[in-house]
C-alpha positions as CSV (number, residue, x, y, z in Angstrom):
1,X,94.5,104.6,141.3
2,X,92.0,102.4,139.3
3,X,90.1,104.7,137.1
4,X,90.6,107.4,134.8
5,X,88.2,109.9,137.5
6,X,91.2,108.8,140.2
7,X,93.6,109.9,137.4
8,X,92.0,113.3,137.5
9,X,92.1,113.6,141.3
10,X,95.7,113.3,141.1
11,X,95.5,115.8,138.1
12,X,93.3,118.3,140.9
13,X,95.5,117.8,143.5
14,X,99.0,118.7,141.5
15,X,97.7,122.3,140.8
16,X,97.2,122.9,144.7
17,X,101.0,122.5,144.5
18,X,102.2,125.0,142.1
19,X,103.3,122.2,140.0
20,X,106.1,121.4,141.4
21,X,107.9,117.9,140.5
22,X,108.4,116.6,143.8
23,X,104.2,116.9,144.0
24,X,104.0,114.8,140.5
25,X,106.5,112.2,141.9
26,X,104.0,111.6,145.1
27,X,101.1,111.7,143.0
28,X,101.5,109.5,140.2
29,X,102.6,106.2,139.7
30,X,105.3,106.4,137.0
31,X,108.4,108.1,136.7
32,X,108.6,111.9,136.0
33,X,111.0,112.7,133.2
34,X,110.0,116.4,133.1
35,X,107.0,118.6,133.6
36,X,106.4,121.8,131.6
37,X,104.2,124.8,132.7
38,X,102.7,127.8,130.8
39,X,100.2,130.6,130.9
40,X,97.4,130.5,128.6
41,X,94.4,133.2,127.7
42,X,91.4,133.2,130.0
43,X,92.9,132.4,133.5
44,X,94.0,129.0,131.6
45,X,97.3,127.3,132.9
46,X,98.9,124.3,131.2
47,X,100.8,121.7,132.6
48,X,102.1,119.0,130.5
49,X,104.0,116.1,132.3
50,X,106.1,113.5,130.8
51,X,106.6,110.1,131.8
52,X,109.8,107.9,131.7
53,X,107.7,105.5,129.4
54,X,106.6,107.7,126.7
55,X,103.3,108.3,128.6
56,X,102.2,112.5,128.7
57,X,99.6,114.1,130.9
58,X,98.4,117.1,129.0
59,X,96.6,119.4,131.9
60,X,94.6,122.3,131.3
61,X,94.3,124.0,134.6
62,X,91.1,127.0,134.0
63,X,89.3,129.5,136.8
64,X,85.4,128.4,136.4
65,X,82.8,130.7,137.4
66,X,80.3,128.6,137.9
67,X,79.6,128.1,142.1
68,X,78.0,124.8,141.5
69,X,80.8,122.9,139.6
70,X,83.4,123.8,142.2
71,X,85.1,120.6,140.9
72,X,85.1,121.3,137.3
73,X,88.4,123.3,137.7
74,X,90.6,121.3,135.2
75,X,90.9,118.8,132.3
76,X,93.7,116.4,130.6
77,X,94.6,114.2,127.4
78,X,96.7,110.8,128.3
79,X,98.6,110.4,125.2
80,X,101.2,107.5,124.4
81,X,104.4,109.2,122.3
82,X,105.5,107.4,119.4
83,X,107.8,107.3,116.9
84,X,105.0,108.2,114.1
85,X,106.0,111.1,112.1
86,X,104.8,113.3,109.1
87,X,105.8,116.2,106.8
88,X,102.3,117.8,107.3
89,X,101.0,118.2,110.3
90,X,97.7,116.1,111.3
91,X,95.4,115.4,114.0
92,X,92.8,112.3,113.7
93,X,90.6,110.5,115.9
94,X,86.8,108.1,115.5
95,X,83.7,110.2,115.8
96,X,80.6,108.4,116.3
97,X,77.6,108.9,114.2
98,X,74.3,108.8,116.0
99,X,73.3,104.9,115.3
100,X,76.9,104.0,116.4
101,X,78.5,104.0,113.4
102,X,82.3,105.7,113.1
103,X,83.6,107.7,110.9
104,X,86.7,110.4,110.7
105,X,87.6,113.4,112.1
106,X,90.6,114.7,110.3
107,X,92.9,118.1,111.2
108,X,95.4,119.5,109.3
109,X,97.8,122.7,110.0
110,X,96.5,125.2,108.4
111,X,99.5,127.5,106.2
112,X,98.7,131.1,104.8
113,X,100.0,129.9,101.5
114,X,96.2,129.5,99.7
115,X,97.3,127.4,97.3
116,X,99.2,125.2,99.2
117,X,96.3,124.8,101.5
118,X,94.1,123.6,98.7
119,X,96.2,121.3,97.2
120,X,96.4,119.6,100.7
121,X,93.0,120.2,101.4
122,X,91.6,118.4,97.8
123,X,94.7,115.4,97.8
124,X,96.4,114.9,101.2
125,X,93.4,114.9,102.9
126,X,91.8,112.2,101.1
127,X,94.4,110.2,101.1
128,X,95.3,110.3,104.2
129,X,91.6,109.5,105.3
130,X,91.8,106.7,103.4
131,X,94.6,105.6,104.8
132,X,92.6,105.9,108.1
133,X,89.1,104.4,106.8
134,X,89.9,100.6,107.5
135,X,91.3,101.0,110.9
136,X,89.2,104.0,112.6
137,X,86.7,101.7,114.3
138,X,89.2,100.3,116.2
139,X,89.8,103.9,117.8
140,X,86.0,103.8,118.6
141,X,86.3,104.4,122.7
142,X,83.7,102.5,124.7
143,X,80.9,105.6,126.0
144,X,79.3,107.2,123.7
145,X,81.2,110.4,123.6
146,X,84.7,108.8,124.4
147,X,87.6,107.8,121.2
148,X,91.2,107.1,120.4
149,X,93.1,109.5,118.1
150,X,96.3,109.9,116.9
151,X,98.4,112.8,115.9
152,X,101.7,113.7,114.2
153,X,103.9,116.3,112.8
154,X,108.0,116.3,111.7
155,X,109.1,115.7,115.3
156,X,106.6,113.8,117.1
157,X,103.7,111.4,117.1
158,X,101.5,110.5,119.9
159,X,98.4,107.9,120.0
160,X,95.9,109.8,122.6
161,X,92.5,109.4,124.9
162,X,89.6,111.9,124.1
163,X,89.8,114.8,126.8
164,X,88.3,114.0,130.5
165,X,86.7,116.4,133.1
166,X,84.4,116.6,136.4
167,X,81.8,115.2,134.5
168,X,82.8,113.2,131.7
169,X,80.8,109.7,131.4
170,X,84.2,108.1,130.6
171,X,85.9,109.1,133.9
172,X,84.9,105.6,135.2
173,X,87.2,103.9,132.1
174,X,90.1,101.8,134.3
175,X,93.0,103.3,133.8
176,X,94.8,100.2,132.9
177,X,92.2,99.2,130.0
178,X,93.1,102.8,128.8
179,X,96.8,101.9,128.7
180,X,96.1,98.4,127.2
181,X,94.3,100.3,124.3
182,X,96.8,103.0,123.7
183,X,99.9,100.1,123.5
184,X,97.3,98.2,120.7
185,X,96.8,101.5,118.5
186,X,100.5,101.9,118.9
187,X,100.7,98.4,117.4
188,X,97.9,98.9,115.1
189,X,100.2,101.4,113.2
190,X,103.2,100.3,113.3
191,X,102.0,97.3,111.2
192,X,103.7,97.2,107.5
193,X,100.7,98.2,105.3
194,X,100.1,100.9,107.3
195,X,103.3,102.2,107.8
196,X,104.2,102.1,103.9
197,X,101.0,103.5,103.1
198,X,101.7,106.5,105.5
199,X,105.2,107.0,104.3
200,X,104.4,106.5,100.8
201,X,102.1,109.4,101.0
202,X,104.6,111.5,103.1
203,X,107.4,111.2,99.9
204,X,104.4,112.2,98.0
205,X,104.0,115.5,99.9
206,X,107.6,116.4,99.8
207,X,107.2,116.7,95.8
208,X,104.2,119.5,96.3
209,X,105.4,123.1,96.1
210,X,106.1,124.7,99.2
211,X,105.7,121.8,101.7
212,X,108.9,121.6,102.4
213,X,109.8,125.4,103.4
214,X,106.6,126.6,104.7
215,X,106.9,125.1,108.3
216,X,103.7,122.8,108.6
């Protein structure tokens, strides 16, 4: 398995076997520590499996209709879990502008508390991007449409690759590179500045009404 388009054989190949672990064992080459299944909408299945060494293969398993993409039956997210966490929940990752310049793409949990929403929308956000600013090139992937993100919520944080199907330009990515890159963003944030910076802003979150009960 050299590149991330093998990776997604393997991926192909595990749903003509219900999923089973014994399948994942044969298929991939690191340990299983547990695989999860569920139904979605739309004739959607997902599959996450999770590795002995913090690696997860989120699989999206879907029924296309299209006769001519009789390939493009699946996709998946190779994520790296950390031990990043946050009060409010928060997805982030580079976006590239059209002259190749990056900027932010920032996702918060949304809560039907209006108020609450706002306040995180005009002060957490912000912050939180800037937090972000210095260090988002170096999520920048290396196609044009492929990047780095990273997530995190109260009970887990994960470092990811942008999502990859049939005919994704950044299938042909080597799977080790990919690894290599997820273990430096790992490292990336788990240097001092950033890490006081992010839980600076997280004690600040813990004094705004309502963050604390209303489950983000």
């Amino acid at each position: 398995m050299q590149t991330m388009g093998d990776l997604l054989e393997k991926v192909r190949e595990l749903g003509f076997y219900s999923f089973s672990r014994e399948s994942a064992d044969k298929l991939f080459p690191w340990k299983i520590k547990d695989i999860a299944v569920r139904s979605a909408e739309n004739d959607e299945t997902h599959v996450s499996v999770f590795f002995d060494n913090e690696l997860v293969l989120y699989i999206k398993y879907f029924l296309n209709l299209d006769p001519t993409e009789t390939r493009d039956t699946c996709e998946f997210v190779l994520a790296l879990r950390t031990d990043l966490r946050s009060r409010i929940k928060y997805d982030v990752h580079y976006s590239g502008y059209i002259h190749g310049q990056g900027y932010i793409r920032l996702k918060i949990q949304e809560t039907e508390n209006r108020i609450l929403q706002r306040m995180l929308e005009e002060f957490y956000v912000p912050a939180l991007k800037s937090i972000y600013k210095p260090i988002i090139i170096e999520f920048k992937g290396n196609y044009s449409k492929d990047y780095f993100g990273a997530q995190a919520d109260s009970s887990r944080g994960e470092i990811y690759y942008s999502p990859l199907r049939f005919r994704s330009e950044h299938k042909d990515a080597r799977v080790w590179d990919v690894l290599a890159r997820l273990q430096q963003l790992e490292s990336l944030l788990r240097e001092p500045q950033i890490r006081h910076s992010l839980a600076e802003l997280d004690l600040q979150m813990s004094f705004l009404p309502g963050v604390m009960w209303s489950g983000i």
